[in-house]
N, C-alpha and C positions, 0 to 999 in steps of 0.2 A: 505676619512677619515675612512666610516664604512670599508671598506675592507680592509686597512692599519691594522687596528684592530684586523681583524678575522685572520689576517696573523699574528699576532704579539700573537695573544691566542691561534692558532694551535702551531704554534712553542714554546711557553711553555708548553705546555701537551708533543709534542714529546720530547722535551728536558726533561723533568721530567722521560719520559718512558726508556730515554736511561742511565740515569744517575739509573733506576732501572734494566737493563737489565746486568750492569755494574755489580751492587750491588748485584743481584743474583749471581753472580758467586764467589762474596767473601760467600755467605753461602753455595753455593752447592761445593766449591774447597773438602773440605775434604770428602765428598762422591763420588766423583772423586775419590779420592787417595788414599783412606781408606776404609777398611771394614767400615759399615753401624753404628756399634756399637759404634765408635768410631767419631763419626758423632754428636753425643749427649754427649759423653760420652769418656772424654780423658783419662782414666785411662783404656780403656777396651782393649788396647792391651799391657798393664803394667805398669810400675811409667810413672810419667809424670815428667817432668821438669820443671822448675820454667819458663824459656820461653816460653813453648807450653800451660803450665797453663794458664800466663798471657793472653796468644793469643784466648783460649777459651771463660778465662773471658769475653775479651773484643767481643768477635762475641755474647756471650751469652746476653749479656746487650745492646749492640746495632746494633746487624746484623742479627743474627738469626731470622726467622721469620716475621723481619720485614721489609726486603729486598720482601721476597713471599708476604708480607701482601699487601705492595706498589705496584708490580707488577699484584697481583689482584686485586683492586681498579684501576688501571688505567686499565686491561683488561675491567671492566665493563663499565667506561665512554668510551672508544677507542667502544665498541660494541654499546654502545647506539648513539652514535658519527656518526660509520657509519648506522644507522637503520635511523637517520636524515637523512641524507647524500640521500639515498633510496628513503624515503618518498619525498623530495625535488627535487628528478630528476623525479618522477613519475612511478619510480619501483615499483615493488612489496615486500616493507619491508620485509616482514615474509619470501618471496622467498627467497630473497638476505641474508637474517638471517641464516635460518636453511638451506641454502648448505652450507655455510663458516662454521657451526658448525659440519655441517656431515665431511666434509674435515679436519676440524681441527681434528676430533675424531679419522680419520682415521692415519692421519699426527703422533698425537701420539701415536696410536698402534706400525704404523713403529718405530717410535724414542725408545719409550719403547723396544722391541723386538730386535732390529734391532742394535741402537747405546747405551741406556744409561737406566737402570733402574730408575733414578731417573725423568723420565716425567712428568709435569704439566700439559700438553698441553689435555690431554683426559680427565682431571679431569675437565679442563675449559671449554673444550668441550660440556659434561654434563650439567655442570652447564648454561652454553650459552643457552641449549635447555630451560632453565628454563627462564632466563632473558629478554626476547621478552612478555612476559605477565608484567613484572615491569613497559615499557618502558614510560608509560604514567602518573606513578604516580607524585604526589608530592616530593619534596626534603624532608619533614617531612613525607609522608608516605612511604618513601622509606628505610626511619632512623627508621620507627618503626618497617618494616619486615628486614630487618638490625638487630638490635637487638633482633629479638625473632629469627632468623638461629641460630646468636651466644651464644645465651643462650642455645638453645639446644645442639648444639654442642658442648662447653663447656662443659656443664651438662653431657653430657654421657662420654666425657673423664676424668672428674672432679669426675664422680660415680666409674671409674674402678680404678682409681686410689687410691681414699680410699678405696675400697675392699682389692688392695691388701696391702696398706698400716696395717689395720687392722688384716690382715692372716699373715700380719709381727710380729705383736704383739702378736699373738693368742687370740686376742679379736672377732672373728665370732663365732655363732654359729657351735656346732661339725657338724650337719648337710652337710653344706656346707665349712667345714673349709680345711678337707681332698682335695678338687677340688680344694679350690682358693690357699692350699701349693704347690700342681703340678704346678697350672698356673704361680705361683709367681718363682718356681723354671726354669719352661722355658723361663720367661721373664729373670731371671739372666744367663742363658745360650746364650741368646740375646743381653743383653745390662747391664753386670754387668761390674764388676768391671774385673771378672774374665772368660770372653765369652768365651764360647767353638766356637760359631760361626768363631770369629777373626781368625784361621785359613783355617777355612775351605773357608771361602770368600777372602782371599791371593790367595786358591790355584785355587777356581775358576776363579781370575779375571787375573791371568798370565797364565792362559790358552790359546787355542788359539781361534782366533776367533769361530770357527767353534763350540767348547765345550760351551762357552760362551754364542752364540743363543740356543743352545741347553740347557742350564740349565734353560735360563727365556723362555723357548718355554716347559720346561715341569713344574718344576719345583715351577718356578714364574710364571707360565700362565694365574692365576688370579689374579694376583696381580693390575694388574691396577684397577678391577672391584670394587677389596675391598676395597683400598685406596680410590677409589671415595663414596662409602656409609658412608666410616668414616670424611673422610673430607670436602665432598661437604656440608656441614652445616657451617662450618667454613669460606670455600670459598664464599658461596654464600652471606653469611653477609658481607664480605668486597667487594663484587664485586658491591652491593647494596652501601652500600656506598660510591664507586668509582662512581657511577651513579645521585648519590644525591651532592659529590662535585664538580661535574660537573654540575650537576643542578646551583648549588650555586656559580656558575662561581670562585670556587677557584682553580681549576684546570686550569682554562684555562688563570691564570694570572691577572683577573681582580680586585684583591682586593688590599687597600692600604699596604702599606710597613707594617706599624705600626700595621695592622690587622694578618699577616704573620708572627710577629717576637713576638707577644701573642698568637698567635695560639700555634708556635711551641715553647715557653719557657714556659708554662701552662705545655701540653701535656708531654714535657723531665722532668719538676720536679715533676709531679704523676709517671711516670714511670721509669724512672732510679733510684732512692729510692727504692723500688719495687723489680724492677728486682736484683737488689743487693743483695738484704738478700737471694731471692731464689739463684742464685749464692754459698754463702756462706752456704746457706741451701744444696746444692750437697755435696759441699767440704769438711763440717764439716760429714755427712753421710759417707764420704769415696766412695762418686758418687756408692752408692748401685741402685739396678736397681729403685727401689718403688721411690727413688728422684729423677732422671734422669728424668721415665717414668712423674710425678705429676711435677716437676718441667718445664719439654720442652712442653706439651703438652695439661696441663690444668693450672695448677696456675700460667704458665705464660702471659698465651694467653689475657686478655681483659688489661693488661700492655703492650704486643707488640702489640694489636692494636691501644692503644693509643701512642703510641712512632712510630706507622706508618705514623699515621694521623701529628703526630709531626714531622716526615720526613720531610713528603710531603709538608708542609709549610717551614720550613729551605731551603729545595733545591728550592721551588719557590722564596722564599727570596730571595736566592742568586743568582737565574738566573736572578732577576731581578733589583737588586745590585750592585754586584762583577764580576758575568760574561760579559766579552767582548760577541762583536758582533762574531767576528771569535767561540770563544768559546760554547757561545750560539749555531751556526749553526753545529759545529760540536756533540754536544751533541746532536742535536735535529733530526740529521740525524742520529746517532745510533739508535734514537727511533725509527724513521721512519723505520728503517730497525731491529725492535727489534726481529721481528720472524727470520731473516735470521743469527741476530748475537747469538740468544738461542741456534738453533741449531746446526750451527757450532762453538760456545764453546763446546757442546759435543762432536762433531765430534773430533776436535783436542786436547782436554784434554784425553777423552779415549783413544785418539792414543798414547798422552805421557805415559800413566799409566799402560792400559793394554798390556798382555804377546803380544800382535801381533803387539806392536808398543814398545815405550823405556822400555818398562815392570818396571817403577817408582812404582808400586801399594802396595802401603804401605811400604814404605823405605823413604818415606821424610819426615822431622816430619811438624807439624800444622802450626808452624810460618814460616817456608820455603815455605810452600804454597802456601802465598803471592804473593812472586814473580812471579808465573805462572799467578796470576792473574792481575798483574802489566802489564805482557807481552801479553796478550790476551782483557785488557783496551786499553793501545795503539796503539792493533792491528785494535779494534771494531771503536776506533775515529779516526784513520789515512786513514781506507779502506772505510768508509760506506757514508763521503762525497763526496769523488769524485767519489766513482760509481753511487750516484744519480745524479751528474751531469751531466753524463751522459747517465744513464737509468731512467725509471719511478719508476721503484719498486728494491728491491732486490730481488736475485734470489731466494727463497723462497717465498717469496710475489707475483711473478710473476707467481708461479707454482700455489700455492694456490687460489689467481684470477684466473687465466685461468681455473681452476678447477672449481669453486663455479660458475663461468657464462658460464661454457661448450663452451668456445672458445676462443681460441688463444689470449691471448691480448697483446696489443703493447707495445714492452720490453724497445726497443732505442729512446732516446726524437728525437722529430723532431728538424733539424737545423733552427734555427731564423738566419733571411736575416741580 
């Protein structure tokens, strides 16, 4: 019966993980397929249309952000997961910790560089080297260093943003007013309405491959570095609390029905309320950069963490509901295989978009995007069970282990008599 059990909480955590590995890729499709600027921000390669509007709305109020959110929070319980795991077989935790984090660091440099600028995997990296001193706290002290990352993090995107918000008004002191009109006019060159960038990121990204490592090899070369100082504060709050509902076995499926379906009807009416006005708060602006930049990045953020946390009980819900058994297994084997199916969503979307594959980069508009992501869903649930069945890991997973324990390990399951 106990082990009926831990079978039956592993496979809702994987089944959670694949149903967000899923979900990532409905937020990252249009950084795939679009300059950057229009990634946040639909107006920034011209009008928009009342269908790709719609399609933003609706990513901006329920996918945006909180697809990353969900996927980091389950990176933190999946690492404290295996540091048990460790402890239990009579490893050496910390050993077993910090090579999977060197590997993963390294895994995203490649992925960065190599296949996709838009990489998580080094930012989690980072943060992973952090998370091995958490592993022991309490579910409430894990929720209070939880909350003091995101407050900070918040706070300093929450500070730049009224800066420039204010050098919009011409409410700063003269002092420093002249610096934050420059800064403010390069973030509109960025991510206005009217980016000068948006072409210039067309021409790099129908390039060929060969121009294209060479831009984020000079270029972007620090750019992983950077994104991790400004976001690993952000991250690390949700990976913490990934670790704390995991503590509090809601991750792992053990809470009643009724505790799951208040969880996540609490969490969707503080935040969908919420994120709406900000929404209408872009649209009425004319999606200018100062509401773009304060609306995706600070005044929306402690609403998509709670419309994360509001996910993550809906899809436990229904995994444990509405989903079939078949269904279940297939969902829970994409999670299982959530690192091999991340990366090769980059692999084969940059192939479709960039100039060295269908060269699609920036010619499909937001709601047609969709579709690519429809077609690489049923690729992730059709492929990733039956190659567990018969192999141990996916092929990423496999490389990665081998890697983090410096030997070979066994790829093809043994046949049972």
């Amino acid at each position: 019966m106990e082990n009926h059990a831990a079978a039956t909480r592993y496979e809702s955590l994987d089944a959670i993980r694949g149903v967000a590995v899923m979900g990532i890729l409905a937020m990252n499709i249009a950084a795939f397929a679009m300059p950057f600027a229009a990634y946040a921000n639909p107006a920034a390669g011209g009008p928009v249309g009342t269908l790709n509007l719609a399609t933003w709305f609706f990513n901006f109020v329920l996918i945006d952000s909180k697809m990353r959110g969900m996927f980091s929070m389950l990176f933190g319980a999946s690492t404290l997961l295996v540091i048990q795991s460790a402890e239990a077989s009579g490893r050496s935790a910390a050993g077993v910790h910090y090579s999977r984090m060197v590997w993963l660091a390294i895994f995203g440099l490649v992925h960065f560089y190599f296949i996709w600028f838009g990489d998580i995997l080094f930012l989690y990296a980072m943060c992973g080297l952090l998370l091995f001193a958490f592993r022991n706290l309490s579910t409430r002290a894990l929720i209070r260093w939880a909350i003091g990352f995101l407050i900070v993090g918040i706070g300093l995107l929450a500070s730049g943003w009224l800066m420039f918000a204010l050098a919009e008004t011409g409410r700063l002191p003269a002092a420093i007013a002249e610096q934050m009109k420059s800064d403010l006019a390069d973030m509109n060159a960025e991510m206005g309405p009217a980016a000068t960038s948006y072409g210039k990121e067309v021409a790099i990204y129908l390039g060929s491959y060969a121009s294209i490592v060479a831009h984020k090899t000079s270029e972007e070369l620090t750019e992983p570095f950077v994104s991790t100082l400004m976001f690993l504060w952000e991250t690390m709050g949700l990976m913490l609390i990934g670790m704390a509902l995991f503590k509090s076995r809601m991750l792992t499926g053990e809470w009643g029905i009724a505790r799951y379906r208040t969880w996540a009807l609490r969490c969707f009416l503080v935040a969908i309320p919420s994120l709406v006005v900000l929404a209408f708060y872009q649209i009425d602006s004319g999606f200018s950069a100062v509401s773009v930049f304060g609306a995706s990045l600070s005044l929306s953020a402690p609403f998509d963490i709670v419309m994360t946390i509001g996910w993550a009980a809906l899809i436990m819900l229904l995994i444990k509901t509405a989903a079939s058994n078949a269904v279940r297994a297939r969902l829970a084997a994409t999670g299982r295989m959530a690192f091999t199916n991340y990366l090769t969503t980059s692999i084969v979307m940059t192939t479709i978009f960039y100039g060295y594959g269908l060269g699609l980069y920036g010619s499909v508009g937001r709601t047609a995007l969709y579709l690519f992501c429809f077609g690489m869903w049923a690729a992730m649930l059709f492929w990733s069970k039956p190659w567990l069945d018969r192999f141990n890991y996916g092929p990423f997973e496999w490389v990665w282990r081998s890697l983090s324990r410096a030997r070979i390990q066994p790829m093809r399951k043994a046949a049972v008599a």
